[in-house]
C-alpha positions in Angstrom: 12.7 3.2 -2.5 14.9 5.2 -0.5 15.7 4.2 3.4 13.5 7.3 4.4 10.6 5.6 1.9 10.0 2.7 4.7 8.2 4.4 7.3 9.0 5.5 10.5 10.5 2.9 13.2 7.4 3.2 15.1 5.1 3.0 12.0 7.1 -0.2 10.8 7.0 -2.0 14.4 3.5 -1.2 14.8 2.9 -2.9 10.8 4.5 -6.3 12.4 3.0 -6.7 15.3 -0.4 -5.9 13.6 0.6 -8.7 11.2 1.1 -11.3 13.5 -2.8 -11.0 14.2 -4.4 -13.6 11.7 -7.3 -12.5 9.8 -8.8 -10.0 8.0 -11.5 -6.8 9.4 -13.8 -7.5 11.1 -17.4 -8.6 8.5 -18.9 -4.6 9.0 -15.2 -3.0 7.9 -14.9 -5.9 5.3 -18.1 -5.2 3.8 -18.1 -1.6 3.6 -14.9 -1.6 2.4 -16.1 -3.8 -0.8 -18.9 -1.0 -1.1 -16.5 1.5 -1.4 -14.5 -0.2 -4.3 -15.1 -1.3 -8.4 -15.5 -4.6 -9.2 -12.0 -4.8 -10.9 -10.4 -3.4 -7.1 -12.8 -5.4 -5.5 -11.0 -8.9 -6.6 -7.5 -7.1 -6.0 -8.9 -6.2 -2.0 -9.7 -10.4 -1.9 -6.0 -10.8 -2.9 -4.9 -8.8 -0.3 -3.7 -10.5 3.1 -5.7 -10.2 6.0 -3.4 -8.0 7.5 -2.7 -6.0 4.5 -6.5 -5.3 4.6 -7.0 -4.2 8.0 -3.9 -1.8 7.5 -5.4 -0.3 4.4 -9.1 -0.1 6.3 -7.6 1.7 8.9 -5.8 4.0 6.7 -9.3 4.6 4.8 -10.9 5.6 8.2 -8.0 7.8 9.6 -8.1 9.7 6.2 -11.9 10.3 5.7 -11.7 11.6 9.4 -9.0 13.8 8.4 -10.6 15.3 5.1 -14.5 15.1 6.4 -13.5 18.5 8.4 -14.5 20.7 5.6 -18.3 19.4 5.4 -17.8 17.9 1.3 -18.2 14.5 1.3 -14.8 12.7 0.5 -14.4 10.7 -3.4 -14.5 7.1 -3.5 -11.7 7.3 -5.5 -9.7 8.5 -2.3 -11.2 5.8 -0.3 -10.4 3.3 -2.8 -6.4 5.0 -2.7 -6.4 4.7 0.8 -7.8 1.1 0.7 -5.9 0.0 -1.8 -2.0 1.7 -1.7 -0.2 -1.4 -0.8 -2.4 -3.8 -3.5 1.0 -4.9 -4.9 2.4 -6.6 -2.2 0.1 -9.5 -3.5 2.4 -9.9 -6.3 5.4 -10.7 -4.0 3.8 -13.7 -2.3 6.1 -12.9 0.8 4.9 -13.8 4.7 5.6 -11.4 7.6 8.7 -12.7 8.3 10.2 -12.8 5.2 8.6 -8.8 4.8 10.7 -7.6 7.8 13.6 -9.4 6.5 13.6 -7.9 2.8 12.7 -4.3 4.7 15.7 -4.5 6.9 17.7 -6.0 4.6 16.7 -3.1 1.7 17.1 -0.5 4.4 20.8 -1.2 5.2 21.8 -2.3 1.7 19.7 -0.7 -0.5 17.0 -1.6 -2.2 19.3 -2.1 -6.0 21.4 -4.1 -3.8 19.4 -6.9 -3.2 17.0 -6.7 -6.8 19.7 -5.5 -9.3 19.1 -5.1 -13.1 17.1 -7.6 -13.0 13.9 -6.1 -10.9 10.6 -7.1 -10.9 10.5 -8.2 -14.6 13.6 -10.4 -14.5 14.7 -13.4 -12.5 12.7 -15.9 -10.1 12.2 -17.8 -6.9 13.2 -15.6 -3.9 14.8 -12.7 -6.2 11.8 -11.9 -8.0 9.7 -12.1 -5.4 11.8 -9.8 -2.9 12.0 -7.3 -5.9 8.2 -7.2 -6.6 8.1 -6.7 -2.8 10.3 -3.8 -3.0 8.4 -2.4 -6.1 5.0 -2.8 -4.5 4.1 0.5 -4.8 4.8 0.2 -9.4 3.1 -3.1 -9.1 0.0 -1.5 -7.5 -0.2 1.2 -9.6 0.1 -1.1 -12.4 -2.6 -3.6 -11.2 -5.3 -0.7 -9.9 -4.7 0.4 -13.6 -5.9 -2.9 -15.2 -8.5 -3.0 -13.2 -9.7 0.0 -14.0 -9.3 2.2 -11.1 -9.9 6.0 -11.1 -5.9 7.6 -12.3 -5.6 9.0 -8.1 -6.2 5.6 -6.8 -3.9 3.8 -8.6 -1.6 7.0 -9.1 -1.5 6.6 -5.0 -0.3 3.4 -4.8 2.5 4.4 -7.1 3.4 7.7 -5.6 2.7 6.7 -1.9 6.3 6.2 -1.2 7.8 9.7 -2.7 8.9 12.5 -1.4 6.2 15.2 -0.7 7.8 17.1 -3.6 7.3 14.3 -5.9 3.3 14.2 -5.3 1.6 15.1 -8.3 -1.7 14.9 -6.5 -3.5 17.6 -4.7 -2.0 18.6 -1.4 -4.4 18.0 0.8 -5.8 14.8 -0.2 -2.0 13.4 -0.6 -1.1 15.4 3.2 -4.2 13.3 4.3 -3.1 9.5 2.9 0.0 9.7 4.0 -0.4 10.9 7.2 -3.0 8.3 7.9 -0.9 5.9 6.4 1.9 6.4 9.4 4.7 6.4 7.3 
């Protein structure tokens, strides 16, 4: 992740304050969510913090609304991408607090500052988790993959964070995600 990869100021202060709101979506949003997902991404959507899973309805919503404008009706499979791009945050195990810290911290120093060689795979306690935090978006693509997710849903979650000219995606359904996304 690069500094520009974290989202906008705005986009980041409006992700904590939305955090500090306990719970998940409301039952209707939370069950139609469910019905938009398989089985396999339905368990990784439990896994996901309530906040995590209002963001990633919202994102759902803003994007069908942006790709409904040409009458076809939009794939599950970019619901589910929508739904599910930050799924491997659950790996991290991190609070809100400690989120905005690593973000900051990863933003000023770097993100191979703070993991090292070690990453994701390597190390434990606080380290480990910080760096599966910081590769949330490898983790997801990874986990949407065992589960058995469609290759755009889980190749979202992994390319989510790129530069535009790394999407290997289809224009407008990538333009679409990320601008509902906020980033």
């Amino acid at each position: 992740m690069s500094r520009g990869e974290f989202g906008s100021p705005a986009h980041l202060a409006g992700r904590f304050f939305t955090a500090l709101w306990p719970g998940g979506p409301p039952a209707d949003g939370e069950s139609w969510a469910l019905g938009m997902l398989l089985p396999g991404e339905q368990q990784l959507w439990r896994r996901m913090s309530g906040p995590d899973r209002r963001h990633g309805l919202a994102v759902a919503r803003r994007a069908i609304k942006a790709l409904e404008g040409d009458g076809a009706p939009v794939p599950r499979e970019v619901v589910a991408a929508a739904l599910l791009h930050d799924v491997g945050k659950v790996e991290a195990h991190l609070g809100t607090f400690a989120r905005v810290g690593v973000t900051l911290a990863a933003m000023v120093a770097g993100r191979q500052r703070l993991v090292g060689d070690g990453g994701a795979q390597h190390g434990d306690g606080l380290r480990q988790r910080v760096a599966l935090y910081l590769a949330h978006d490898q983790v997801g693509a990874r986990l949407l993959r065992q589960a058995g997710s469609h290759e755009l849903t889980a190749g979202w979650a992994e390319q989510h964070h790129l530069p535009k000219q790394a999407w290997t995606f289809d224009a407008r359904l990538a333009h679409a995600l990320k601008a509902a996304d906020g980033d």
